[in-house]
N, C-alpha and C positions, 0 to 999 in steps of 0.2 A: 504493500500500500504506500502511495505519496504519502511525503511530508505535508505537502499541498490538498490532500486529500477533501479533510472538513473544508476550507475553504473551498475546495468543486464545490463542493455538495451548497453548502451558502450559495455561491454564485448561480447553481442549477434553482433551487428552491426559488430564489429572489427572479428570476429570468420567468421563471415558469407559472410564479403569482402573478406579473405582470400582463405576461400574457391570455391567462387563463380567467384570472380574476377580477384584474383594470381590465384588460379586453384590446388591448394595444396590439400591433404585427411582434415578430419577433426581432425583426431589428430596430424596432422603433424601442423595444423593452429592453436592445443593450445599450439607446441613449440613456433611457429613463434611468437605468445600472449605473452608468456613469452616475447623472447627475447627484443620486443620494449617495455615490465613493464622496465624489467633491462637497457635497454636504458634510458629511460628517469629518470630513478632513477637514474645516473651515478652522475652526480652533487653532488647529495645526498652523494650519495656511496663514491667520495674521500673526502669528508669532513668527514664520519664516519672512514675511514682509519687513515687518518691524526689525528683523535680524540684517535686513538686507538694506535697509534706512540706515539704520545704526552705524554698519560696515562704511556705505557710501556717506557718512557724514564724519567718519573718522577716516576717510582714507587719506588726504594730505599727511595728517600725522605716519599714518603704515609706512606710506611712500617715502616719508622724511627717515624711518627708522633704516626698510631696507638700502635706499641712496647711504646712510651712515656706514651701514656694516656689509655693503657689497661684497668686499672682498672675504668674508667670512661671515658665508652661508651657515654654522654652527650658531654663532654669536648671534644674527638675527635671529635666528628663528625661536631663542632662547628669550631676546628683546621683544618680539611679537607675544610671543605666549603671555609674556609679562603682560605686558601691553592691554591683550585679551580680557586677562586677570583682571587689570586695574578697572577696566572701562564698562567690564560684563558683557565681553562679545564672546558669542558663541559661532563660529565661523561655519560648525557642520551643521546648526539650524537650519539653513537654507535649504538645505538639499535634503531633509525628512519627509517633506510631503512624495516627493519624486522615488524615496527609499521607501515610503510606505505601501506606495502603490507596485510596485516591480513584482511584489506576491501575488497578486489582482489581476495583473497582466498574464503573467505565466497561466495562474489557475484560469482563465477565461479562454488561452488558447488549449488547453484540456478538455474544455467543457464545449469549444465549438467541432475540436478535431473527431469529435465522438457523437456530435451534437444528431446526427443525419440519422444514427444509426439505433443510438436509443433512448431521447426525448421525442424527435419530431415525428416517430409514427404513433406517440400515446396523442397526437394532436392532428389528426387527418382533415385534411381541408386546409391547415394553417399555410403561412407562405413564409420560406425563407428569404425571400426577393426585399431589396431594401429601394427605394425610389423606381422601381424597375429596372435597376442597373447593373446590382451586383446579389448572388445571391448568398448569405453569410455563411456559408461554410463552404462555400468555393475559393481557390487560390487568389489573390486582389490581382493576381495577372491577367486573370478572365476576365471577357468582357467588356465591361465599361470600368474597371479595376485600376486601368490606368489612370484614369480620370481624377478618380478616389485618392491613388497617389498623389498627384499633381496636387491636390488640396491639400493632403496631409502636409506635405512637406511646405505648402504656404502658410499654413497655421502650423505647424512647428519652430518654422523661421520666427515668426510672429510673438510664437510662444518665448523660443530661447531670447527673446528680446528684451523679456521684461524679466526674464529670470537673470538676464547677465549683465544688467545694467552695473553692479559693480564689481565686475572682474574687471583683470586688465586686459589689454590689447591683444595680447596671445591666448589667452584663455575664450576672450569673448570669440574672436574671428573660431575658435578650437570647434566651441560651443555650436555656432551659426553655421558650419561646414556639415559636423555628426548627421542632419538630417538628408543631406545630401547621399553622404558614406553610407547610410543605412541604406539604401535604396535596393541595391541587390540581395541583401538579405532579408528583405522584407515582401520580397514578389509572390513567397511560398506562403504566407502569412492568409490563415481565412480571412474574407472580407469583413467581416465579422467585430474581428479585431482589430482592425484599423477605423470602424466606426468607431469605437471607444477609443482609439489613442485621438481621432483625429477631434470626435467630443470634447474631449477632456485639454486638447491644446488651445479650443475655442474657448472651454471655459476659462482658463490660466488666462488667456489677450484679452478677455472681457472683466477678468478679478483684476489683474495688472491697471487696465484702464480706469478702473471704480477705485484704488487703492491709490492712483495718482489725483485724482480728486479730491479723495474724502479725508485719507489718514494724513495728520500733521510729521511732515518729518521729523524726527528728532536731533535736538541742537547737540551739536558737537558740546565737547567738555572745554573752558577755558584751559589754553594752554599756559604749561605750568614753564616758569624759568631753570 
């Protein structure tokens, strides 16, 4: 048995109330998935915002420590952590909601790879077809799949935009590329699941967007002599 195992079984239960009992298609039931993952990770979510404020209002100061100790990568990284310490920055905040979800991914491509063979004949008549384009447990390279891609990867771009707002310049370009790089390894992928990654990156460009509105940045710390 998976590690992943109870998780299938949650993401089947949750797929299968949706559709059964809202009355929604079945790929309409793995936006509606997505949407209450991103609910319940909201918590999460503004505390990784807030983490990512924080970082971008302290970075002058980072950038002054690393320019000090360039030549002794030890020694910064030793002043950074300090630094961290002093200020209450947690660097690997940012990237929880994205480490929360990678279990949710995997288990969802389990639950579609099987999906043909022993959910959707307990539901005869239902439709795997999503906009009539792609049908969710076919490879996203069929059909209109390509399509699918081309989007994903606009709202990924989109997505990594407001997720890398303060990295630096080699890391952000890093970040902005990956959706690109994925492309081949993602052609075998059910259509399925790339509705939920590409969900889930619309929701991030529309949290990003709401988050640069509403939330007040947070004021750096007066620098000390």
């Amino acid at each position: 048995m998976s590690i992943l195992a109870p998780l299938e079984n949650i993401l089947t239960d949750l797929l299968t109330w949706l559709h059964g009992s809202v009355g929604i298609s079945w790929a309409w039931s793995i936006v509606a998935l997505t949407v209450l993952v991103r609910v319940l990770l909201v918590p999460i979510t503004v505390r990784q915002i807030h983490s990512m404020q924080n970082l971008q209002a302290h970075a002058p100061e980072m950038k002054a420590i690393q320019q000090k100790w360039k030549h002794d990568k030890q020694r910064q990284n030793e002043e950074l952590m300090k630094f961290y310490r002093e200020n209450k920055i947690n660097p690997a905040a940012s990237c929880l909601p994205i480490v929360l979800q990678i279990p949710i991914f995997i288990s969802l491509f389990y639950v579609l790879k099987d999906f043909e063979k022993e959910i959707f004949p307990t539901y005869p008549g239902s439709s795997l077809e999503w906009l009539g384009l792609v049908d969710i447990t076919e490879p996203v390279k069929s059909g209109w799949g390509p399509l699918l891609i081309v989007i994903y990867v606009a709202s990924q771009l989109s997505s990594s935009y407001f997720m890398s707002t303060t990295m630096q310049g080699a890391q952000r370009i890093l970040l902005m590329v990956l959706p690109i790089v994925f492309i081949p390894f993602i052609l075998n992928f059910p259509a399925g699941l790339m509705i939920y990654w590409l969900t889930t990156n619309l929701w991030t460009t529309g949290q990003g967007l709401i988050a640069r509105r509403l939330m007040p940045k947070p004021q750096a710390a007066e620098k000390r002599s």
